[in-house]
GUKOLZA-59001 format. One record per residue (C-alpha): residue number from 1; x, y, z; chain. Coordinates in nm, 2 decimals. Example, Ala and Ser with C-alpha at 12.3 -4.5 7.8 and 13.67 -1.06 7.14 Angstrom:
BEGIN
[rec 1,[1.23,-0.45,0.78],'A']
[rec 2,[1.37,-0.11,0.71],'A']
***
This chain:
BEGIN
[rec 1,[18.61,-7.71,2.67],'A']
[rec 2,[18.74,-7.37,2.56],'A']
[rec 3,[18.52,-7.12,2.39],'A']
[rec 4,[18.74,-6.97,2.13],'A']
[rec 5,[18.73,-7.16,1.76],'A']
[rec 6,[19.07,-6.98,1.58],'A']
[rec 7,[19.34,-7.17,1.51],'A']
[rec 8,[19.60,-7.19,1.30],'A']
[rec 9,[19.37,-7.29,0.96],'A']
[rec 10,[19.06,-7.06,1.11],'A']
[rec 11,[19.27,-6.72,1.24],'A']
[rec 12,[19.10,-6.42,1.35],'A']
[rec 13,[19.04,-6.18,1.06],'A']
[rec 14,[19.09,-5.85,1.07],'A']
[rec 15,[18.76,-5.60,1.01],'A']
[rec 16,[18.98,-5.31,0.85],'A']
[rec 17,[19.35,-5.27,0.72],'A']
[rec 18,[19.55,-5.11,0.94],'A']
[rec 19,[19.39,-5.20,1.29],'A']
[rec 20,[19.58,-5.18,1.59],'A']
[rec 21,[19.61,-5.01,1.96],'A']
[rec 22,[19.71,-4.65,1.97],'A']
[rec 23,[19.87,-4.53,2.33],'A']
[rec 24,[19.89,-4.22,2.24],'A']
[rec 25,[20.18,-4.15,2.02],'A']
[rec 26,[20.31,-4.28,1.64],'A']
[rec 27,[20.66,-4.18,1.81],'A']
[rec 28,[20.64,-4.32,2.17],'A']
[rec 29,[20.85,-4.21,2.47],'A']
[rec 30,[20.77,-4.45,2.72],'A']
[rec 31,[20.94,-4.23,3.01],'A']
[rec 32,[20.64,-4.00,2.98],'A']
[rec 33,[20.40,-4.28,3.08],'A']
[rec 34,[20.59,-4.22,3.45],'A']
[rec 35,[20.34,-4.05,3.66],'A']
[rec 36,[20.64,-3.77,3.80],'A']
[rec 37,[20.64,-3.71,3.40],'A']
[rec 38,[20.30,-3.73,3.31],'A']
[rec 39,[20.15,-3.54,3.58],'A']
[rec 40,[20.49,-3.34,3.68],'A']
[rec 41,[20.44,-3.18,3.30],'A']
[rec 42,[20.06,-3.14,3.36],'A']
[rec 43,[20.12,-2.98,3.75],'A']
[rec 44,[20.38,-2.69,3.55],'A']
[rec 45,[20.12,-2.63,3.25],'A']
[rec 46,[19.83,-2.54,3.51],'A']
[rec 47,[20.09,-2.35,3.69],'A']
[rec 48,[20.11,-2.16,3.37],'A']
[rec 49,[19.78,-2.10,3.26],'A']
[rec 50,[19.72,-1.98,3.61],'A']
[rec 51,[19.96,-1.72,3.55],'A']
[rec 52,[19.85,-1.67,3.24],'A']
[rec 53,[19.60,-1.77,3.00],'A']
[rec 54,[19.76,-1.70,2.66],'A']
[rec 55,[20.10,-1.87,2.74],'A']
[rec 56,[20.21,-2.09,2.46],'A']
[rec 57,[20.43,-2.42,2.43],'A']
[rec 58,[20.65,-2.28,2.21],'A']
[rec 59,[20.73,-1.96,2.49],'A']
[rec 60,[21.05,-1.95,2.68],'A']
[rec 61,[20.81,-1.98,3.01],'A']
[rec 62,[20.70,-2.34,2.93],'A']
[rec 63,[21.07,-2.46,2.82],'A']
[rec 64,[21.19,-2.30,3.17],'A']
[rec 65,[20.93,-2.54,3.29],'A']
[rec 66,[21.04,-2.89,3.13],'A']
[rec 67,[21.41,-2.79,3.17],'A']
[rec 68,[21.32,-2.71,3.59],'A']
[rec 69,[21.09,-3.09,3.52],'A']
[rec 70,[21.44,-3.25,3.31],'A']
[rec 71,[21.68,-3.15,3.61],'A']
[rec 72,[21.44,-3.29,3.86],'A']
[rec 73,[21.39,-3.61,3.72],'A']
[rec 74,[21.77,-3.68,3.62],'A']
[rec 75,[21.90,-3.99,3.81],'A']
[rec 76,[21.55,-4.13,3.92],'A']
[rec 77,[21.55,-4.38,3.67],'A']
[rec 78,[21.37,-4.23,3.41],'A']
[rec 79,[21.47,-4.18,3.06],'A']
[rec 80,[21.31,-3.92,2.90],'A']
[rec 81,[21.47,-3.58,2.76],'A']
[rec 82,[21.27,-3.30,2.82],'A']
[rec 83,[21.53,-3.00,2.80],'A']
[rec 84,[21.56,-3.00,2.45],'A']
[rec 85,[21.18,-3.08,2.34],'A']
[rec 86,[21.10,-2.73,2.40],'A']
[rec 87,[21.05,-2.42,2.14],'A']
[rec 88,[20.83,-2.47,1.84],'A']
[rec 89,[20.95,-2.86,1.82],'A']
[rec 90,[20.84,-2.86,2.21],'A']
[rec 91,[20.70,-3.18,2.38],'A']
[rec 92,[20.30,-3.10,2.34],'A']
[rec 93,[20.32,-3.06,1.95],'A']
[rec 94,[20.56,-3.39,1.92],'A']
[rec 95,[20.38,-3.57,2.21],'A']
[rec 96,[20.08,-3.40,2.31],'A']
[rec 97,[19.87,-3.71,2.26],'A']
[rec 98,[19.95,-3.88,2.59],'A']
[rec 99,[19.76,-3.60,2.78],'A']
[rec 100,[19.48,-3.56,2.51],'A']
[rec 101,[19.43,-3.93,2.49],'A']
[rec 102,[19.41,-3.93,2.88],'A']
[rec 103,[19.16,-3.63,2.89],'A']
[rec 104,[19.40,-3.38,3.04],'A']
[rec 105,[19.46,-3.16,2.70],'A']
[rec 106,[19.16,-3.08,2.50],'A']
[rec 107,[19.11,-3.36,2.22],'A']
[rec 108,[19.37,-3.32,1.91],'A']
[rec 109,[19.60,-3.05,1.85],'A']
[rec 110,[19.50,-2.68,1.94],'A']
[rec 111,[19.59,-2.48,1.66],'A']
[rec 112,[19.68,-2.22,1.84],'A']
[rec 113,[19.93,-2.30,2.10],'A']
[rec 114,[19.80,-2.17,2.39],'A']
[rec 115,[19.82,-2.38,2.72],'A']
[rec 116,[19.45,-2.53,2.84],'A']
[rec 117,[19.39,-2.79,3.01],'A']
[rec 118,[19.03,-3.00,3.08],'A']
[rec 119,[18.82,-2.94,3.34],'A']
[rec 120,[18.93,-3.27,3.44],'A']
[rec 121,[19.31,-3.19,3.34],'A']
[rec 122,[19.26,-2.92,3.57],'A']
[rec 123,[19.15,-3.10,3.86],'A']
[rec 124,[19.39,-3.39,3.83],'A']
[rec 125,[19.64,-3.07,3.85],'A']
[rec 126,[19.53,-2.88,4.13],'A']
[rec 127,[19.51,-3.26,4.36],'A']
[rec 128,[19.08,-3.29,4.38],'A']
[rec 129,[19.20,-3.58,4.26],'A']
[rec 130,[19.44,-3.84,4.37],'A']
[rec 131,[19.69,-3.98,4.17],'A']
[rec 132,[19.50,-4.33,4.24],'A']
[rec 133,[19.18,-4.21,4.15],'A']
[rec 134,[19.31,-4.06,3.82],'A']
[rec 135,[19.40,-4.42,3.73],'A']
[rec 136,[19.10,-4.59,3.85],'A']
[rec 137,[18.90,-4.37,3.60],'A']
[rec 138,[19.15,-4.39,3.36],'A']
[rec 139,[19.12,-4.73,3.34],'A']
[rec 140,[18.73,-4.74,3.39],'A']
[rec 141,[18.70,-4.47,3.11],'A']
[rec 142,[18.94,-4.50,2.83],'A']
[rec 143,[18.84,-4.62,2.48],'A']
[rec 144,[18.93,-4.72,2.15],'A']
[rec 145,[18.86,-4.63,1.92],'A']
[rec 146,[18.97,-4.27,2.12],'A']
[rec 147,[18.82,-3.94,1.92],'A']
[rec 148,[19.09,-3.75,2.13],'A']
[rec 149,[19.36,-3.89,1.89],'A']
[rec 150,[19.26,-4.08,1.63],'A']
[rec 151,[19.11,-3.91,1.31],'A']
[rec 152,[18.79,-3.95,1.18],'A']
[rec 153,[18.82,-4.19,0.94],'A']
[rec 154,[18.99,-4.40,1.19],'A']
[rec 155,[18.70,-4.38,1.43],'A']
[rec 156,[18.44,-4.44,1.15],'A']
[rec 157,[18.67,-4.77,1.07],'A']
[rec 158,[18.58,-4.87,1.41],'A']
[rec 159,[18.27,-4.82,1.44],'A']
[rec 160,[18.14,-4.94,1.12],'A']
[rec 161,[18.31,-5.27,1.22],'A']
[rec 162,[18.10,-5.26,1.56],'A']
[rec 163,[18.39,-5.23,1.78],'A']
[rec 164,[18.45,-5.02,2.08],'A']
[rec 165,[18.70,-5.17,2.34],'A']
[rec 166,[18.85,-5.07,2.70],'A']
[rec 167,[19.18,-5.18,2.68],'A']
[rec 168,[19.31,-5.07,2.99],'A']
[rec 169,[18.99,-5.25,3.17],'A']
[rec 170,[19.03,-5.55,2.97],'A']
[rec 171,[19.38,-5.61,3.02],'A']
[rec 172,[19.37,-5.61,3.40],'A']
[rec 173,[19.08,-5.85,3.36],'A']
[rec 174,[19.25,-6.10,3.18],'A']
[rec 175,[19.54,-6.10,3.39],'A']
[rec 176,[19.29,-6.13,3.67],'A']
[rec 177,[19.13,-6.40,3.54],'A']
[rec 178,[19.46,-6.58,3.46],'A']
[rec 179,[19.56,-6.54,3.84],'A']
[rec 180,[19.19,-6.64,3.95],'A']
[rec 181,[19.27,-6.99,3.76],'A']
[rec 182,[19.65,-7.03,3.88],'A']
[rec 183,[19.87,-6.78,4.06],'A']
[rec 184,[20.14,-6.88,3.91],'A']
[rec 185,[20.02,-6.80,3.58],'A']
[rec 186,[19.87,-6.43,3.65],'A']
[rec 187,[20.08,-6.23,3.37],'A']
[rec 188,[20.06,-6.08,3.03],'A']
[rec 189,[20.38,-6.04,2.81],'A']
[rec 190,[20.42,-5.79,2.52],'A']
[rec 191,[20.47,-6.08,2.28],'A']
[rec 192,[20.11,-6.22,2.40],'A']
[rec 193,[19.97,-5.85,2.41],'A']
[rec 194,[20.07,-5.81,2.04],'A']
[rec 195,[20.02,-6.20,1.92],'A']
[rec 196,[19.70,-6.30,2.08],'A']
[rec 197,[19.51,-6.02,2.29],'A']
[rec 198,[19.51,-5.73,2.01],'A']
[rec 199,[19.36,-5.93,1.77],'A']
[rec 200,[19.16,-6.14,1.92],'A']
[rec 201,[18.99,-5.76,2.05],'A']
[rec 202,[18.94,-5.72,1.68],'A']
[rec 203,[18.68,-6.00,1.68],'A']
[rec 204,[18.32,-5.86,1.73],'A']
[rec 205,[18.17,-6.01,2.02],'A']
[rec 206,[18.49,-6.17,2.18],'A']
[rec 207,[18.45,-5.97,2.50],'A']
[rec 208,[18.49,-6.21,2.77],'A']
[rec 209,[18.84,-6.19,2.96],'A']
[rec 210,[18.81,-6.56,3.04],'A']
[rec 211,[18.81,-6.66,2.67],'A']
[rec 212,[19.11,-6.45,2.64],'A']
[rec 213,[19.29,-6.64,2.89],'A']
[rec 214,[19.20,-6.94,2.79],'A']
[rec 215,[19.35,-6.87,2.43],'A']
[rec 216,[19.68,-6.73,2.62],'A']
[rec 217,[19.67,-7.09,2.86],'A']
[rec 218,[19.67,-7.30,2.53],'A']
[rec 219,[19.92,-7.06,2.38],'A']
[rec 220,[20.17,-7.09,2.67],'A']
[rec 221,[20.07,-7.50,2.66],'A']
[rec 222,[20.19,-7.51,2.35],'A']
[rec 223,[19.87,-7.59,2.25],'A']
[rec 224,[19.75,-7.29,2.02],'A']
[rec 225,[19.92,-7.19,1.69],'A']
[rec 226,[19.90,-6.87,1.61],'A']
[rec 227,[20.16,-6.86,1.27],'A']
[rec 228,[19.93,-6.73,1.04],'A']
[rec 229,[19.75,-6.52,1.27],'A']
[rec 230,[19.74,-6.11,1.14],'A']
[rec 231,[20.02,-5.87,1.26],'A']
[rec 232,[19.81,-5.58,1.42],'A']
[rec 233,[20.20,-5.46,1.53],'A']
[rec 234,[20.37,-5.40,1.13],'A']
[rec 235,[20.52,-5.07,1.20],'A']
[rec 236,[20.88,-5.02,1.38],'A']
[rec 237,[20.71,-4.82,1.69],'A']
[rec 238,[20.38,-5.05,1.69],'A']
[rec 239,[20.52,-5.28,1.95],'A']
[rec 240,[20.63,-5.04,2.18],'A']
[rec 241,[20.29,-4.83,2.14],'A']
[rec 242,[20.14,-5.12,2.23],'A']
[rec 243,[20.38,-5.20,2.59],'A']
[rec 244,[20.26,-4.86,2.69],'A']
[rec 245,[19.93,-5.02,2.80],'A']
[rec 246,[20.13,-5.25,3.02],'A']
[rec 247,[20.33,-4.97,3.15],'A']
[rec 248,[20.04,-4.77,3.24],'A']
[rec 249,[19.90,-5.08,3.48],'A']
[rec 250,[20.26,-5.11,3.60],'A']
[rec 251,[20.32,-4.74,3.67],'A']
[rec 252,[20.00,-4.70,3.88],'A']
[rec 253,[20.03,-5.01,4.04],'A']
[rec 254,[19.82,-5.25,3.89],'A']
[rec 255,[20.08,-5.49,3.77],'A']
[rec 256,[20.45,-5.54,3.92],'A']
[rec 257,[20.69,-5.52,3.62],'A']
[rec 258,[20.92,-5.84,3.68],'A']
[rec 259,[21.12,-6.09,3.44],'A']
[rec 260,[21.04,-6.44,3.38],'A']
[rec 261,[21.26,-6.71,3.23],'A']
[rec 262,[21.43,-6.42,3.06],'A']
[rec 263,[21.12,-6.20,2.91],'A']
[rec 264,[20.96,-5.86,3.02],'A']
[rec 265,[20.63,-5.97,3.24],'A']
[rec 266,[20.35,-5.77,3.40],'A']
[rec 267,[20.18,-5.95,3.69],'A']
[rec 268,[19.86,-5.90,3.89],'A']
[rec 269,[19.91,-5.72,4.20],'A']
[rec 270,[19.74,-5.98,4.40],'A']
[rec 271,[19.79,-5.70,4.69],'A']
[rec 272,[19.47,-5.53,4.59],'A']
[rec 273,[19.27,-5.74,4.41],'A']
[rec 274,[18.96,-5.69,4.67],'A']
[rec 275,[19.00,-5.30,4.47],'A']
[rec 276,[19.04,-5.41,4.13],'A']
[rec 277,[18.73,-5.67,4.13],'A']
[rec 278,[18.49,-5.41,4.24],'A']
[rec 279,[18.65,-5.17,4.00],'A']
[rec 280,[18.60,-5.40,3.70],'A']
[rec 281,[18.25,-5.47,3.82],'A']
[rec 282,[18.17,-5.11,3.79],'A']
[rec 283,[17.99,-4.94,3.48],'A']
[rec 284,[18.17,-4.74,3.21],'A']
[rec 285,[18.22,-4.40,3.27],'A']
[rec 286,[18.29,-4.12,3.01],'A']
[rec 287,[18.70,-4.00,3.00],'A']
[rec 288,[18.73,-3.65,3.14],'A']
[rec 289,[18.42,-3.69,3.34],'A']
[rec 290,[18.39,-3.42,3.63],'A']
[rec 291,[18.20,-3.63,3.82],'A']
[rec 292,[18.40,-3.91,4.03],'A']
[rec 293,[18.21,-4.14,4.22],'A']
[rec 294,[18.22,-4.17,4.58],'A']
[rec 295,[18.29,-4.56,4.50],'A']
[rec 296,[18.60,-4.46,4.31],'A']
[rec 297,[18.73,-4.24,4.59],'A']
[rec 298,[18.68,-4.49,4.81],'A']
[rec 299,[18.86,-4.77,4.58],'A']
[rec 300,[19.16,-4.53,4.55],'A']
[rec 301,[19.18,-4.47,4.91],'A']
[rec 302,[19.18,-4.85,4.97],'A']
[rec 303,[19.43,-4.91,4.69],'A']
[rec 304,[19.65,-4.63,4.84],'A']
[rec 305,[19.63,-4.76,5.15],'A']
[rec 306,[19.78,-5.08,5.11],'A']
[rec 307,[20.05,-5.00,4.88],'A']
[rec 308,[20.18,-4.77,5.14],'A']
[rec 309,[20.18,-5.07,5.41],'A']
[rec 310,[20.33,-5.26,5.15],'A']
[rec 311,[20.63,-5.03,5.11],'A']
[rec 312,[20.72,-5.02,5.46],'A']
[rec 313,[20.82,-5.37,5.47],'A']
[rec 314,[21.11,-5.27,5.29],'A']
[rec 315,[21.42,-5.47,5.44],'A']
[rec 316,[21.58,-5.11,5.52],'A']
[rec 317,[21.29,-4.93,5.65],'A']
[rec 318,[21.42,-5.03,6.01],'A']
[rec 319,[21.72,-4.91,6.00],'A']
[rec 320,[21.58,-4.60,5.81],'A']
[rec 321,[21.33,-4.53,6.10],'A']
[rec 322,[21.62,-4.58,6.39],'A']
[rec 323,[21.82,-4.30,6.21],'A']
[rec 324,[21.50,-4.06,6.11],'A']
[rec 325,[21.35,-4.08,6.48],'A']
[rec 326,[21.71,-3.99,6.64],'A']
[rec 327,[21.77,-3.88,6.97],'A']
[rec 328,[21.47,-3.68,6.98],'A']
[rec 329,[21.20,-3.87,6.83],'A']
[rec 330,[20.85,-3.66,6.77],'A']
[rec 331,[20.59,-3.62,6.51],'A']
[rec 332,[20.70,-3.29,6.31],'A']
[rec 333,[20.34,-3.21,6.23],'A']
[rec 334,[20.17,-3.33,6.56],'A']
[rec 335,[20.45,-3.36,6.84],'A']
[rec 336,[20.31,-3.63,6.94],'A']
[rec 337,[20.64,-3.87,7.07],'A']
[rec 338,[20.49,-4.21,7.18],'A']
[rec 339,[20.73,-4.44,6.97],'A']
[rec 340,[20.45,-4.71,6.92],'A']
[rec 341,[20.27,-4.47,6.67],'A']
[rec 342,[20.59,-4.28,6.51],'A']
[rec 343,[20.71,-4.35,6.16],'A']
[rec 344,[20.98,-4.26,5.90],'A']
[rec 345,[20.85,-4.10,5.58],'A']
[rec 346,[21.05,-4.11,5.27],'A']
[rec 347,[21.05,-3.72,5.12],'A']
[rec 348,[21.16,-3.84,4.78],'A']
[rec 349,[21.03,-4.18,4.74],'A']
[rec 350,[21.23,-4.44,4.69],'A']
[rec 351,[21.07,-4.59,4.38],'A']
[rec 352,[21.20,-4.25,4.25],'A']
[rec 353,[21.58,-4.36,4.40],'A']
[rec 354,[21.46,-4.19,4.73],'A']
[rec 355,[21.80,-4.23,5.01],'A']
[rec 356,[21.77,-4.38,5.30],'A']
[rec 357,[21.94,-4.04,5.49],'A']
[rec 358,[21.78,-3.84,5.75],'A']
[rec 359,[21.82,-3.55,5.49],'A']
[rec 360,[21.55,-3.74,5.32],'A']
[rec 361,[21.29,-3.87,5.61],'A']
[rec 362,[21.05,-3.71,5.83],'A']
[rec 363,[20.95,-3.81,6.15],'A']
[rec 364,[20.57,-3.86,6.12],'A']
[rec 365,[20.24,-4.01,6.33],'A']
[rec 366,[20.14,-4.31,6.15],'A']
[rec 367,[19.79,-4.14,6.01],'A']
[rec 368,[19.99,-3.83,5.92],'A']
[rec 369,[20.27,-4.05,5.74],'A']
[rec 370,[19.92,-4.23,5.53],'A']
[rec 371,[19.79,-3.90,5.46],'A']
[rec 372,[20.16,-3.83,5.32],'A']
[rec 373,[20.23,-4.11,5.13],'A']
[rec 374,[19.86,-4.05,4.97],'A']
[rec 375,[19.95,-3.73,4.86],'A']
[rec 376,[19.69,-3.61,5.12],'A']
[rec 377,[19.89,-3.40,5.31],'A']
[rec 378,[20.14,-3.17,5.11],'A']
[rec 379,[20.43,-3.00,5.20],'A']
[rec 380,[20.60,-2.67,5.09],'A']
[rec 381,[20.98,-2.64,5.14],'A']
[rec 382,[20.88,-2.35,5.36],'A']
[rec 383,[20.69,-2.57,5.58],'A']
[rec 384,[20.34,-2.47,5.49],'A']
[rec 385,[20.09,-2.69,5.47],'A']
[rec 386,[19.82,-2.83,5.23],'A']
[rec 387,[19.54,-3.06,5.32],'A']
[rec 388,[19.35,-3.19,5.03],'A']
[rec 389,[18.98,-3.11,5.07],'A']
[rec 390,[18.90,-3.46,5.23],'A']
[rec 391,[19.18,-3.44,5.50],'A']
[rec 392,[19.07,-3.13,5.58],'A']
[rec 393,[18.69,-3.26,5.64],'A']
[rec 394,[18.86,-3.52,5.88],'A']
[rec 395,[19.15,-3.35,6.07],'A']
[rec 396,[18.99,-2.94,6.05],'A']
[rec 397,[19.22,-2.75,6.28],'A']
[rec 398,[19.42,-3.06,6.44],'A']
[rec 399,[19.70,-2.98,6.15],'A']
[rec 400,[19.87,-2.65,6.18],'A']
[rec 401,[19.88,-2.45,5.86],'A']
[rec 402,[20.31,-2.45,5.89],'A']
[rec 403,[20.59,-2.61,6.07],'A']
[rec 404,[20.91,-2.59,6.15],'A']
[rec 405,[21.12,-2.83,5.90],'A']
[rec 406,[21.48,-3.00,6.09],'A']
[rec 407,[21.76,-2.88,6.01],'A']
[rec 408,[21.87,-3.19,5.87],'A']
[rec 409,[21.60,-3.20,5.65],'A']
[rec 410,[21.73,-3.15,5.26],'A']
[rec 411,[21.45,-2.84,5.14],'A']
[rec 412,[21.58,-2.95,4.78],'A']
[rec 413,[21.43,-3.27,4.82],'A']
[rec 414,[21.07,-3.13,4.99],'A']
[rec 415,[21.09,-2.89,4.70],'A']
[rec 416,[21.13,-3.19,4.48],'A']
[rec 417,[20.80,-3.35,4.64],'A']
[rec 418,[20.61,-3.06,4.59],'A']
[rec 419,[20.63,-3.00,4.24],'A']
[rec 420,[20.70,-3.33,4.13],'A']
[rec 421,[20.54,-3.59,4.33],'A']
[rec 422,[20.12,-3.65,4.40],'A']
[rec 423,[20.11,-3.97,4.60],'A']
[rec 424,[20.07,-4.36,4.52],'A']
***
């Protein structure tokens, strides 16, 4: 028998006016939920304030940044204008809540202007840690009610009603759970994020993922009315606020964005679900905290891992590796030229609309090309070399500091890589 009692005559009730799930923004921009957006604007504002520690948002050196960021990420299928958002309306004081709800930017606005990031912000920036691992935490770490951008009052609503949620966390295990029960059936939709989920999270006590997905099996059955159940969506940007917690999943590879009988979905990634079980099983940890785990590193590595096998089953990579390996087929960083262990690396992904060109692959070892992919192994359009601190423990002087890039090789789109681009 299910556990959950509301109904159509007994709905959930809402502990304070007003509640609902804050992303990070009253005025969303989904497009800079995209990690190239995200992190791409977090890479050029440690750039920055390496250069200089009083640099402001509203200087001309920060909207020569988002305008270099707004020509880089035009035609890879994300929408987002950052060449105008730039000045004294600039980005940070319209938007600056995705980064300070995420840690990245100290919490609320900085009167001041000047560009500082988070120890943790700063980190994330200079690659100590992986894009993977940044989610992992992210998703292990981030809270509502969230101090970073919610006012006080707000956060005193919260927790005089008892309430303090993960939504990322509990999202991917309800889908999980939904997916445990039935395959077929592992998905969330925005209409059952906003209808069901957010105020059922309202409910002190209702913390179990399987009740949720029980309520969201009847639902789909039919089975559950939820007419007079409260609108925790009433404002014109609220339901897109709340599809930015799907999008996060999505982005970072949680949850494959797909259509079903006509409606938006987010589905499990079955693909790592070994990853995501242990990473639900693991305790809270504070947002922004210096200290990953060696079990999150690990999970990240593992997550990256298969995701990069998984791409390479794309029904053009043959063809793409026949034209990248050529006549003269070696590893560019090793030389090594056995064709068992050779590969064809994608400079400018092609989630990011990446071509399938020599101008655009590398010739790489098959360890080389994971280290790659992972945002292990970086490359400047020069050729030089940068191992992140754990490649550099396991390969020490086997990687040369610089190579020779072909001359077939578009440095645009290496260039693009490197400032853009930090791995799965």
């Amino acid at each position: 028998m299910p556990t959950y009692t509301f109904t159509s005559e007994t709905p959930p009730i809402l502990p304070f006016p007003g509640f609902k799930w804050k992303w990070a923004s009253l005025q969303c921009t989904e497009g800079l939920n995209d990690p190239v957006v995200l992190l791409g604007v977090l890479f050029r504002m440690r750039e920055l304030e390496r250069r200089n520690t009083n640099v402001k948002f509203s200087s001309d050196e920060f909207a020569e940044q988002m305008r270099a960021l707004d020509h880089d990420i035009q035609g890879r299928g994300i929408n987002v204008n950052l060449r105008d958002r730039v000045g004294e309306r600039n980005l940070i004081r319209n938007s600056g809540q995705y980064w300070r709800a995420l840690g990245l930017l100290p919490a609320r606005a900085d009167h001041d202007g000047v560009i500082r990031l988070t120890n943790f912000g700063r980190r994330v920036a200079d690659r100590l840690i992986s894009q993977a691992e940044f989610a992992a935490t992210t998703i292990a770490s981030f809270r509502l009610p969230n101090p970073a951008i919610q006012n006080d009052d707000e956060c005193a609503q919260w927790q005089h009603a008892g309430l303090e949620i993960r939504p990322l966390h509990l999202l991917v295990s309800i889908v999980r759970d939904l997916w445990t029960v039935n395959p077929s059936a592992g998905y969330l939709t925005k209409e059952e994020l906003t209808k069901i989920v957010i105020p059922l999270s309202s409910q002190r006590g209702f913390t179990s993922a399987s009740d949720y997905a029980e309520c969201i099996q009847a639902f789909r059955a039919a089975a559950l009315d939820i007419s007079s159940w409260p609108n925790c969506c009433p404002a014109a940007n609220d339901h897109r606020i709340a599809r930015e917690f799907l999008l996060f999943l999505a982005h970072y590879g949680y949850f494959i964005q797909t259509e079903q009988d006509g409606a938006e979905t987010f589905t499990y990634n079955a693909l790592i679900d070994d990853e995501i079980k242990t990473l639900l099983s693991m305790p809270p940890i504070q947002i922004g905290d210096d200290s990953t785990s060696a079990a999150t590193n690990q999970l990240a590595s593992d997550m990256e891992r298969k995701r990069v096998d998984a791409h390479r089953t794309r029904p053009n990579q043959a063809r793409f590796r026949r034209a990248v390996l050529g006549s003269d087929p070696h590893c560019i960083v090793t030389h090594v030229r056995l064709p068992e262990v050779l590969e064809a690396a994608h400079i400018v992904p092609y989630k990011y609309k990446g071509e399938d060109t020599v101008a655009n692959g590398l010739c790489l070892r098959m360890d080389i090309h994971q280290l790659f992919d992972c945002g292990e192994l970086r490359l400047k359009p020069s050729g030089e070399i940068v191992l992140s601190e754990r490649a550099r423990m396991s390969y020490g002087y086997t990687i040369p500091p610089e190579i020779r890039l072909p001359d077939v090789v578009n440095r645009d789109f290496v260039r693009w890589r490197w400032e853009n681009y930090n791995g799965y």
